[in-house]
C-alpha positions in Angstrom: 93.1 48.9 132.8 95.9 49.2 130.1 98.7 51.1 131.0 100.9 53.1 128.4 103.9 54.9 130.4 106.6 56.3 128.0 109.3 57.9 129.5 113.0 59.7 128.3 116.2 60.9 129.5 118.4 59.2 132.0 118.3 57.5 135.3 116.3 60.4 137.0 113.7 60.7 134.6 113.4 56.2 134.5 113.2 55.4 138.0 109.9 57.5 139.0 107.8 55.9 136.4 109.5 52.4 137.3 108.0 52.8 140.9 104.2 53.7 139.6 104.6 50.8 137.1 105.4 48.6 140.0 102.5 49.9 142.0 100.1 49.7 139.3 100.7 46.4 138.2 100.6 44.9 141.8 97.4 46.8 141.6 96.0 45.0 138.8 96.8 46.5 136.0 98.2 45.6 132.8 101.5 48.0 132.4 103.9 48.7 129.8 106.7 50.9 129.9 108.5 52.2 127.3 112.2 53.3 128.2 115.1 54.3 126.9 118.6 52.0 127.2 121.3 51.7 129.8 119.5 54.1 131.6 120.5 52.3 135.3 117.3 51.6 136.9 116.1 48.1 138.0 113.5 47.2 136.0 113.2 43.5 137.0 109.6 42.5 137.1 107.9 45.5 134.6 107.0 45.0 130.9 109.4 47.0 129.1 109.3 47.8 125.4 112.7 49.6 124.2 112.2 52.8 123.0 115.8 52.1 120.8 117.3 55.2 122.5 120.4 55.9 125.2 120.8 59.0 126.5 123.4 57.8 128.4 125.6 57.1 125.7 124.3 60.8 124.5 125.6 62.2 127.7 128.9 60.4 127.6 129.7 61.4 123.8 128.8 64.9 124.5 128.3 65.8 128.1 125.7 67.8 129.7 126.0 71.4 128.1 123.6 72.9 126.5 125.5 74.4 123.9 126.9 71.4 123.1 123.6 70.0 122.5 122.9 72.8 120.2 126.0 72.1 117.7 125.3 68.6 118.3 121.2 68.6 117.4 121.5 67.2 114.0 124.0 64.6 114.5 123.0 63.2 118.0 120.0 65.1 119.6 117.5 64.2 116.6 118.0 61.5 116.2 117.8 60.4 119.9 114.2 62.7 120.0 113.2 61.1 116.9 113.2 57.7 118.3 111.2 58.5 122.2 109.0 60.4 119.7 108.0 57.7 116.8 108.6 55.1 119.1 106.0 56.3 121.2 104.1 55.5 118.8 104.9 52.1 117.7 104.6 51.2 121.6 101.1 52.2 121.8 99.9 50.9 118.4 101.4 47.4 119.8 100.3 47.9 123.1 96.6 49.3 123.1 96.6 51.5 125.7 93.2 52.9 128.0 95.7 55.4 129.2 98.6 56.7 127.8 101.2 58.0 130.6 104.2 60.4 129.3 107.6 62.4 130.2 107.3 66.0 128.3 109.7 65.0 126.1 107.2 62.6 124.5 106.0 65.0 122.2 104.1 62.4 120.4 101.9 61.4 123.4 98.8 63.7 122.8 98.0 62.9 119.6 99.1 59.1 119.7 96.0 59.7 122.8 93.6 61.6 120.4 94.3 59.0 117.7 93.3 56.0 119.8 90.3 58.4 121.7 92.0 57.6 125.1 93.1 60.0 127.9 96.6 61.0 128.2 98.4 61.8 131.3 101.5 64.2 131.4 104.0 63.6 134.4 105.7 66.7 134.9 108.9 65.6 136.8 109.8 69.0 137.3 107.9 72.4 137.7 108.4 73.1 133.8 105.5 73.3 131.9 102.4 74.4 133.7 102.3 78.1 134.5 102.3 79.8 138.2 103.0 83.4 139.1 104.2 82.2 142.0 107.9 81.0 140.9 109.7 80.9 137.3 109.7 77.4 135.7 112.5 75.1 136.5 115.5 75.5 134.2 115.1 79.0 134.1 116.2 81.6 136.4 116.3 80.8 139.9 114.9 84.2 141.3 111.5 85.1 141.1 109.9 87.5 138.2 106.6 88.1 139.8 104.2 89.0 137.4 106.1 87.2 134.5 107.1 84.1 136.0 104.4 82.4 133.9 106.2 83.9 131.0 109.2 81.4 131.7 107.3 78.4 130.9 107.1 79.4 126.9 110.7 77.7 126.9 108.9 74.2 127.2 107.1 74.7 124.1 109.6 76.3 122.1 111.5 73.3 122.5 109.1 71.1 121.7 108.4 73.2 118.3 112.0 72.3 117.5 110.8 68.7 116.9 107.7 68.9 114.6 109.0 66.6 111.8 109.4 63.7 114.2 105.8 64.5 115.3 104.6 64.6 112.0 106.3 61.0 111.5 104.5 59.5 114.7 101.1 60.5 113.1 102.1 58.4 109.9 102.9 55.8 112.3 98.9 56.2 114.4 97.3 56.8 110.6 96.3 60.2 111.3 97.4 63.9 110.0 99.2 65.8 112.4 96.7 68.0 114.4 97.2 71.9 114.8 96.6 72.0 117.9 95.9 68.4 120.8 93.8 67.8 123.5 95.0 68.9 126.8 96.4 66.9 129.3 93.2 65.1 131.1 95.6 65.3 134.3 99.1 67.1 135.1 100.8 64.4 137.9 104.1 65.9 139.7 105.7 63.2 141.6 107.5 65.9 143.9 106.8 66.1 147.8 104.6 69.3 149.3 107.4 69.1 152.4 109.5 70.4 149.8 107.9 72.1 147.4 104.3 74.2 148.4 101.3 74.1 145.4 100.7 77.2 143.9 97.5 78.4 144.5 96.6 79.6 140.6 97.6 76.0 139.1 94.2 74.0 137.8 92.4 71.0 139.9 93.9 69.2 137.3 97.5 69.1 138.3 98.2 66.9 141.5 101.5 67.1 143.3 101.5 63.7 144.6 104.1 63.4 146.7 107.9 61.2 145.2 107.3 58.1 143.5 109.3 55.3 145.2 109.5 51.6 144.6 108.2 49.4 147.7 111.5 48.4 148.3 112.6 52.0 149.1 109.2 53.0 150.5 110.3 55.4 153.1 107.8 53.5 155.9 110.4 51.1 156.3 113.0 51.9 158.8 115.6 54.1 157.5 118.5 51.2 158.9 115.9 48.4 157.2 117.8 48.8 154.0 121.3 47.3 153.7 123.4 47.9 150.8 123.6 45.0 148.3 127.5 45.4 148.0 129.0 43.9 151.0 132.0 46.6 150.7 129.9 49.9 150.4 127.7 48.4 153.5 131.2 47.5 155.5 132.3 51.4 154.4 128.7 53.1 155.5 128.5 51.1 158.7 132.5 52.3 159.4 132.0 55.8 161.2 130.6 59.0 160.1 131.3 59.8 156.3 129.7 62.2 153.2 128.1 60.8 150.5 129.0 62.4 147.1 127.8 61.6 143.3 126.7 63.3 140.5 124.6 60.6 138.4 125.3 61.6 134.9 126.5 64.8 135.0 130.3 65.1 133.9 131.0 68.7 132.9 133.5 70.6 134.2 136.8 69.0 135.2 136.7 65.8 137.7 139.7 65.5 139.1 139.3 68.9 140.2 136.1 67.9 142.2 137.8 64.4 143.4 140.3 66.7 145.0 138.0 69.2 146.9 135.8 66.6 148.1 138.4 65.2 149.8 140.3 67.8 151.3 136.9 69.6 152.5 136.7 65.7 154.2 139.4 65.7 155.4 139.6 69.0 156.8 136.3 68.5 158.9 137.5 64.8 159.8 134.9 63.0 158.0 135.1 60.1 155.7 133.9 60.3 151.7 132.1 57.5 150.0 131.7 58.7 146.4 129.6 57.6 143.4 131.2 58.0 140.4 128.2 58.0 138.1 129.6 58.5 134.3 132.5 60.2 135.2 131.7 63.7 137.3 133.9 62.5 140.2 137.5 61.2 139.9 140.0 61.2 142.8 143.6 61.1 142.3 145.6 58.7 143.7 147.6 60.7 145.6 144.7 61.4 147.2 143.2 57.4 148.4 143.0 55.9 151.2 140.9 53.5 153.7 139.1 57.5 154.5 137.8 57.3 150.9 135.7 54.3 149.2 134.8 54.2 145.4 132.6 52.7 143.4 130.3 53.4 140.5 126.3 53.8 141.8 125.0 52.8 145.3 121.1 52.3 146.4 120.1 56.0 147.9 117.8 54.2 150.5 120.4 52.0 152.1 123.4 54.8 152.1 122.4 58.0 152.3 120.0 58.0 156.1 123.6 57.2 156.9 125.2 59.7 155.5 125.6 63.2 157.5 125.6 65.3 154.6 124.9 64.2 150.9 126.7 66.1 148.4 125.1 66.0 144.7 123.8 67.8 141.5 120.4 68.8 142.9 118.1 66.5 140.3 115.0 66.0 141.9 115.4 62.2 142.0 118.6 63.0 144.4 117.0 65.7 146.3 114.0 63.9 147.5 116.2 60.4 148.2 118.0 62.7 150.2 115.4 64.4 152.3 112.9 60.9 152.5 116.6 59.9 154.6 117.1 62.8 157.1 120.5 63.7 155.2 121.4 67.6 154.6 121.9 68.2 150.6 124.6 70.1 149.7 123.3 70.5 146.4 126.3 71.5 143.2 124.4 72.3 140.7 125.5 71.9 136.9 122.1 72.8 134.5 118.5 72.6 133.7 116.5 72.4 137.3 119.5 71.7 139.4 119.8 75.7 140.4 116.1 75.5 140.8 115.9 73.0 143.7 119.2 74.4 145.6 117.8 77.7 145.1 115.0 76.3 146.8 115.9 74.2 149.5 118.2 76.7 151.0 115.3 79.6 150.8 112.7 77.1 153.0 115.6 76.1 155.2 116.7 73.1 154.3 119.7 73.0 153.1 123.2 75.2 152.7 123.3 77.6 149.4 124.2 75.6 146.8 127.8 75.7 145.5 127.7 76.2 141.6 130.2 73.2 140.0 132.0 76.2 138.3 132.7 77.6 141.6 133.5 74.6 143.9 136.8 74.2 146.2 137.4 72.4 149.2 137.3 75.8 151.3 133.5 75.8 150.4 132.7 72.0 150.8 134.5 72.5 154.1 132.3 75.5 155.4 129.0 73.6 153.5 129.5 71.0 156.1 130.5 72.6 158.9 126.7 74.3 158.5 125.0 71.2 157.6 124.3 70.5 160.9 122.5 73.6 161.5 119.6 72.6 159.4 119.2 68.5 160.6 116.3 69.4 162.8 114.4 70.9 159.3 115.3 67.9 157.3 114.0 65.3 159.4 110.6 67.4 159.9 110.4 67.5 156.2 111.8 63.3 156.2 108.5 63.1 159.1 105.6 64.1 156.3 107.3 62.6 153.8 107.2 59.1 155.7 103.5 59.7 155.4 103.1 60.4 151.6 101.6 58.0 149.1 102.9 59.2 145.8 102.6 56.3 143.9 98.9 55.7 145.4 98.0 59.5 144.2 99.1 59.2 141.1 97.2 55.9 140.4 94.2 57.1 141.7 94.1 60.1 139.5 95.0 57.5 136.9 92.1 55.1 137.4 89.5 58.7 137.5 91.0 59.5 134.2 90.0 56.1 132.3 86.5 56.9 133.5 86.1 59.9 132.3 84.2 59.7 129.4 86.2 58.1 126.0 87.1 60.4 123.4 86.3 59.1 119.7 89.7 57.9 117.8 90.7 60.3 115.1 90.6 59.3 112.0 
């Protein structure tokens, strides 16, 4: 079977469909992903086709606030949307998919499927587009609505109506007029964990939670001390007595320094060491403030640091969050936008973690108090670490993907 994935956005929203490309092509398959840039993920090994986009150089110019993306949507956002959205296109005329697998910003994906008469298959990274009454959509509100939770997930296709012109120029590109209205979905794939987040009962057979996507070489089967960091100075440091891991990935809002400081005096304060990941730029610590206590450097590989880290401090994206928990490690999640206040929200209400420290709102007293209680809720995170160790997220997912291209084939619009 051919294999279409298209994904966007930055490292979080690369390195899931990185791990089912991996699986599916040791399964057989011939895979293509399209991707943006500079986005940090390893994809040594995997067919990639550009997409001509970099979000991270997006983030960088303008940060992570949405209402800098707002004054900013002509200029930058548009033009970063236009290309994931008509290069979608020119990646699956090249390519020839059976299947086409997308990222919901790939607005284009439905009708590049209904133009070639092939199924398409939306990965929903985060709980954002198909409706439950059972919680508000991610990126929302963070407190149930009841009855009109479902109302919350309208924001996902508003959105998207913000970007019809680029659509309209990805049909040109497949030789068809732009539909009114596309097929469905022929399946809804979450990679996300049930240890951490429970089904809704109202959502269709057609949307699996899977279970995280990992590559084999952080498959949480292996032994959480199998993995050994590739840098022989971040190993030396994790290996060196108890310490906190902190990182933001790409998120930078907000002033850094400021963070630098309270991570280290909270630290300090409980006697722990802090190895921090400086991402693109959320963390800086003075240099008043160094020392052989505190180690630097830019990214590190989740699976060999964090199961020895006692408490994980980080921006709550569900990339970080489920690294964290496949390890053992207590999140102190600090949220910044989008689904971040979602999944502290959340791992704190089943248990699992401290309440989450807005970045607006974070000192050193709180960091200090955050892990003082981490401890309390160890015993939950390796239960949840215990069923994750038995998930096959990448397996799901391929299987649903392998039903889907036998469905019956749709005829190609003309």
């Amino acid at each position: 079977m051919r294999i279409l994935m298209v994904t966007a956005g930055s490292r979080g929203d690369v390195e899931p469909f990185a791990a089912l490309a991996r699986r599916a092509a040791a399964s057989g398959h011939d895979v293509r992903l399209a991707a943006p840039d500079r986005s940090g993920v390893d994809l040594t090994g995997i067919d990639v086709r550009s997409l001509g986009v970099d979000f991270s150089a997006m983030i960088e110019s303008q940060g992570v606030s949405p209402l800098a993306a707002m004054r900013n949507l002509r200029q930058v956002v548009r033009p970063v949307m236009r290309g994931v959205i008509v290069n979608a296109a020119h990646a699956a005329r090249e390519f020839r998919p059976d299947v086409i697998v997308s990222h919901p910003k790939v607005l284009s994906a439905p009708l590049i499927a209904d133009a070639l008469g092939i199924p398409h298959v939306l990965v929903e990274l985060v709980p954002a587009v198909t409706p439950t009454r059972e919680f508000p959509a991610a990126g929302t509100v963070t407190r149930s609505l009841g009855p009109f939770n479902p109302l919350t997930y309208r924001a996902a296709s508003a959105a998207g109506a913000m970007f019809g012109r680029e659509v309209g120029e990805a049909a040109d590109v497949m030789g068809v007029k732009r539909p009114r209205r596309s097929s469905a979905p022929a399946a809804t794939l979450l990679p996300i964990s049930p240890a951490i987040l429970s089904r809704p009962r109202d959502w269709p057979e057609s949307v699996v939670l899977t279970g995280a996507w990992r590559s084999p070489v952080t498959d949480a089967a292996a032994p959480a001390d199998a993995a050994a960091s590739p840098d022989p100075a971040v190993d030396a440091f994790v290996r060196g007595g108890p310490f906190v891991y902190a990182g933001f990935g790409s998120m930078a809002a907000g002033d850094p320094v400021a963070r630098g400081r309270a991570l280290v005096d909270a630290a300090r304060a409980r006697g722990l060491r802090l190895l921090v990941a400086t991402g693109l730029g959320g963390i800086v610590v003075p240099d008043d403030l160094r020392g052989d206590d505190v180690f630097m450097t830019g990214s590190v590989d989740h699976a060999a640091v964090l199961p020895h880290a006692v408490a994980a401090v980080h921006h709550g994206g569900i990339g970080t969050v489920q690294a964290a928990m496949t390890a053992g490690t207590v999140s102190i999640v600090v949220p910044f936008i989008a689904d971040q206040p979602f999944w502290g929200a959340l791992l704190h209400r089943q248990g699992l973690g401290p309440a989450a420290i807005p970045q607006r709102k974070l000192s050193a007293d709180r960091l200090a108090a955050a892990f003082a209680e981490a401890p309390t809720y160890a015993a939950a995170v390796r239960s949840a670490a215990e069923r994750m160790s038995q998930e096959d997220g990448t397996g799901t997912a391929l299987r649903v993907l392998e039903l889907s291209r036998s469905a019956e084939r749709l005829e190609p619009r003309r």
